[in-house]
N, C-alpha and C positions, 0 to 999 in steps of 0.2 A: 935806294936799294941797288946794290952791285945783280949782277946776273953773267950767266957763262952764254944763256943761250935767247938772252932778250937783251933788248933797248929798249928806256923806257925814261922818258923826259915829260914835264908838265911845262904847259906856255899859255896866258890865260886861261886859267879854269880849264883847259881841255888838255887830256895825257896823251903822248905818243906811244903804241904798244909796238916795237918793232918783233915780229919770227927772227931769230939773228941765225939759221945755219945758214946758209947760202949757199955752203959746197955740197949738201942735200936737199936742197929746197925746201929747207927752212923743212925738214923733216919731224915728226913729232918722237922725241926722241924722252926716258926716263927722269931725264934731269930737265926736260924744258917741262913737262908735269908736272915736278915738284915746285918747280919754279912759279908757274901757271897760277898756282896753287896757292901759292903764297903772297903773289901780289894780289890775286882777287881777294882773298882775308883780307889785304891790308886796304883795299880798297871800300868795300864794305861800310867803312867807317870811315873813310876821308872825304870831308866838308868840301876842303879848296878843290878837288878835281870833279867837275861835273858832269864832265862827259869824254869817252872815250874812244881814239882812232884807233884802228890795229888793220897790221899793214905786214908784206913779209920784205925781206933784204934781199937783195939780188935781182937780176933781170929775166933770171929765168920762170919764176913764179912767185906764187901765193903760198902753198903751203903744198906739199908732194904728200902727206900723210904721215902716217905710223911709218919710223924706222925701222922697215923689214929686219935688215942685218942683225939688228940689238933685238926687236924681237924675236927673231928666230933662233937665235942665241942663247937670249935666256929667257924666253916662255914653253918653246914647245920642246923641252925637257923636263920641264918643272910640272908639279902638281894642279891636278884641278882647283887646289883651294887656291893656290897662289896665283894661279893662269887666274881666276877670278877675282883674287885684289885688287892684280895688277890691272885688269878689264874695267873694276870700279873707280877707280883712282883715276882713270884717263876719262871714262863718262861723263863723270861726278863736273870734270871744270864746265863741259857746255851746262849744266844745270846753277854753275852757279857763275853765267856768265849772265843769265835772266834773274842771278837774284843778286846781283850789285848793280845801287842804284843809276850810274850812270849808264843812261842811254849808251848801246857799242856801235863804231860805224866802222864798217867793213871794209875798207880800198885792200881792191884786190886784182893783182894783174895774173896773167899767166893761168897755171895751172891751180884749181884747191880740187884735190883728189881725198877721198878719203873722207882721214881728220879734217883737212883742209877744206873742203864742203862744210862737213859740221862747223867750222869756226864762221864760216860764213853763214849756215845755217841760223848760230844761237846768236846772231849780232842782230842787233835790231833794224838795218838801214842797210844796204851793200849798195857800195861805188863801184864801176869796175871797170876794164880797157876793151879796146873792142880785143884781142885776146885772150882777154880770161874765157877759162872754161870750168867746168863743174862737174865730177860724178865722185856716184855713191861706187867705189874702185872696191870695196869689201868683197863682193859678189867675184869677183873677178881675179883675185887670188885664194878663191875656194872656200871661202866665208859667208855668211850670211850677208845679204844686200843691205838689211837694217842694222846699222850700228851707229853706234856716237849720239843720241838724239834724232837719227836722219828719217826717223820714218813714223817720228812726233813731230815735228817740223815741215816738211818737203810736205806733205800733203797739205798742210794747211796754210800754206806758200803760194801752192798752186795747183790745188786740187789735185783728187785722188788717183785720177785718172792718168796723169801724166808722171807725176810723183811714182805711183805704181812701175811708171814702164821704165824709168832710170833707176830707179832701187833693184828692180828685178834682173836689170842687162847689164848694167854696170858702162854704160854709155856715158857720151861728154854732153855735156848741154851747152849749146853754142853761147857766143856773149850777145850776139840776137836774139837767141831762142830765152836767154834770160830777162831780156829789157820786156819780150812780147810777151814772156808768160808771166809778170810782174813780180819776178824773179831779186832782179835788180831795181832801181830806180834810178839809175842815172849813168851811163856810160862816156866815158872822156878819155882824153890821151894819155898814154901812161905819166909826160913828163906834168900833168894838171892833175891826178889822182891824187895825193896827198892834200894839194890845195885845196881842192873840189871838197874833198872830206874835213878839212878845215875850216874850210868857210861854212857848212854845215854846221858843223859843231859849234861853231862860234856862234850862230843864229840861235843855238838850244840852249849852251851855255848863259847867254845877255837872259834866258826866262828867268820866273819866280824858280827858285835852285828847290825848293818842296815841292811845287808844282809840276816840275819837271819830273823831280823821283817818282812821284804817287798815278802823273800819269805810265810813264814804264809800269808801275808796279798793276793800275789799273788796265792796260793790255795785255798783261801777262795772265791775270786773273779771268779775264774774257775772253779768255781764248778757247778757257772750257766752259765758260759758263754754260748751265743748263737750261736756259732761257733766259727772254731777252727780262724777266722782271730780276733775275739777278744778277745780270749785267747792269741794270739802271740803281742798284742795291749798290754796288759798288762805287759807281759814280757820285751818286747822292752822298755818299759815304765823305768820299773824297772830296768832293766840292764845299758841303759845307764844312769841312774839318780846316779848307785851304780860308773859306773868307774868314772863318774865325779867327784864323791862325792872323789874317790881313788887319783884322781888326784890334786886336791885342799886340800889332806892331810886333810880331814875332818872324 
């Protein structure tokens, strides 16, 4: 698939997602949406790629957010229904960045403000430099603090407590205060980021390729689970479906 504002390569089993503005930082801008959009559909359904890096371009960051300029341009003239398409349309990728099966891993240097938080938010794993930083930036150009998934996410990251006080202030969260609040799990030098999330991926990738999707899909389901007997309802679920699946050489 060609792209105006991604790169996007597969190498064993695991795909490269590059952010491609750079002279925005990797800004989330109308056309990297549709874009977004369109490779998660196509992903959805692809067998050879098992697992995913996403990563942004440039040395200045991660992702800098919403394209102010373009949305201010053409949102806050436009109508309430459209202001709200347009708000669904940008939501909608974190939600279905947890329902394509490949595990997402995050290397992330610099700044993720915003959108940028969210995309690290909805990945399953975040790699990151002692640089990166992190906030919910919504609050702080006169927005609400919760947006993009970040206030389904960020609490149950790291509890309510602390979630609460970056959602509400619109503060950085340091690349320390990520590793300690188990944020992140693994901090390294920007020029070993890429690797670092490849040798990761390569480790998930070599799993049973079923086993891998259903566990994702089994985390994702327990995350609300209502208790722990339907959390074990799941797992049972999964586990015998997987030896079965082992035993019919499927």
């Amino acid at each position: 698939m060609d792209f105006e504002t991604l790169l996007f390569e597969e190498k064993d089993n695991i795909g490269l997602l590059t952010l491609n503005r750079p002279k925005t930082v990797n800004a989330l801008n109308q056309k990297m949406i549709e874009e977004l959009h369109a490779l998660f559909d196509a992903l959805e359904t692809n067998e050879s790629i098992r697992v995913l890096v996403l990563t942004g371009a440039g040395e200045k960051g991660f992702c800098s957010g919403m394209d102010m300029k373009e949305s201010a341009s053409q949102l806050f003239e436009a109508t309430p229904a459209l202001i709200y398409k347009h708000q669904s349309l940008a939501s909608r990728l974190f939600y279905k960045m947890r329902c394509i099966p490949q595990p997402i891993i995050a290397a992330v240097h610099g700044a993720a403000s915003g959108a940028g938080f969210s995309f690290a938010l909805a990945s399953d794993v975040r790699i990151i430099t002692p640089h990166a930083r992190f906030n919910a930036a919504y609050i702080n150009i006169g927005l609400g603090g919760a947006d993009l998934a970040s206030s389904y996410f960020l609490p149950r990251l790291i509890g309510s407590g602390r979630a609460n006080e970056f959602l509400l202030t619109g503060d950085f969260m340091s690349a320390e205060e990520a590793i300690q609040l188990g944020f992140a799990s693994r901090m390294v030098e920007k020029e070993n980021l890429v690797d670092t999330a490849f040798e990761i991926a390569g480790k998930m990738a070599s799993k049973n390729p079923l086993g891998l999707k259903m566990t994702k899909e089994a985390i994702n389901q327990n995350l609300n689970a209502g208790s722990l007997e339907q959390a074990l309802h799941v797992e049972n679920r999964n586990q015998s479906f997987l030896i079965a699946s082992m035993k019919l050489g499927a």
